[in-house]
N, C-alpha and C positions, 0 to 999 in steps of 0.2 A: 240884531235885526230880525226881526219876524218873519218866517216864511224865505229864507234863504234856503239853496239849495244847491248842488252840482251833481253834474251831470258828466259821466265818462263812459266812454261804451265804443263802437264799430257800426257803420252806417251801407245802408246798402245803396250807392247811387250810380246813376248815368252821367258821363261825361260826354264833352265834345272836344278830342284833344287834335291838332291841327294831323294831318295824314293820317288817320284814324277815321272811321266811321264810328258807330254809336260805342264807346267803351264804359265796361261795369267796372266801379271802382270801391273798394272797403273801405274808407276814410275813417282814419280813428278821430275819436270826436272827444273834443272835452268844452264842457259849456258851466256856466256861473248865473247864478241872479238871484235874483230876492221878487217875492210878490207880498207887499204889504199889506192886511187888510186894514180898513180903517170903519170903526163900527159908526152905523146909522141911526139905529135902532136895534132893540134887543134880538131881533130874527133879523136883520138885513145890514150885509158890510159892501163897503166899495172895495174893490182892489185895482191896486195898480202893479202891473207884470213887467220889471226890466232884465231882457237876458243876454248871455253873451256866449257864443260856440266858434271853437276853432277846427275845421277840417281837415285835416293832412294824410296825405295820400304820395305814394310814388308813381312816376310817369311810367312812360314805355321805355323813354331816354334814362332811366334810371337817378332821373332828380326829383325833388321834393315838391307837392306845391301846396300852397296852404292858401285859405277863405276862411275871413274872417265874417260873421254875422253879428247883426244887435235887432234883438228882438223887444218890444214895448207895445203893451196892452190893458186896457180897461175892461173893467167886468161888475160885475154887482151880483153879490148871493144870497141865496133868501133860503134860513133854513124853516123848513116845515113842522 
């Protein structure tokens, strides 16, 4: 598949966890997807973008929590 990809890394975000005010959390992240182009013309492709990321991170209460995402997107490139 064309344009496949993964993604794994450490994310820097804000949470809202219940008796907490605003808490920073590192959520290790691993994410998949493929963006296929499909050509138009010799200078200009469509793409379509599908991705998918998993969050996880530990609480204050010392358990797990995980968010799951799905990302999907259209785009059009024109090279010059």
């Amino acid at each position: 598949i064309g344009g496949f990809f993964v993604e794994i890394g450490k994310s820097n975000a804000r949470f809202i966890e219940e008796g907490q005010a605003d808490v920073i959390r590192h959520p290790d992240v691993i994410g998949y997807g493929f963006t296929p182009a499909i050509p138009i013309n010799g200078k200009t492709r469509f793409l379509v973008d599908l991705a998918f990321r998993n969050y996880n991170w530990t609480n204050n209460s010392h358990t797990t929590s995980t968010i799951h995402t799905f990302r999907t997107g259209l785009g059009l490139q024109f090279n010059l």
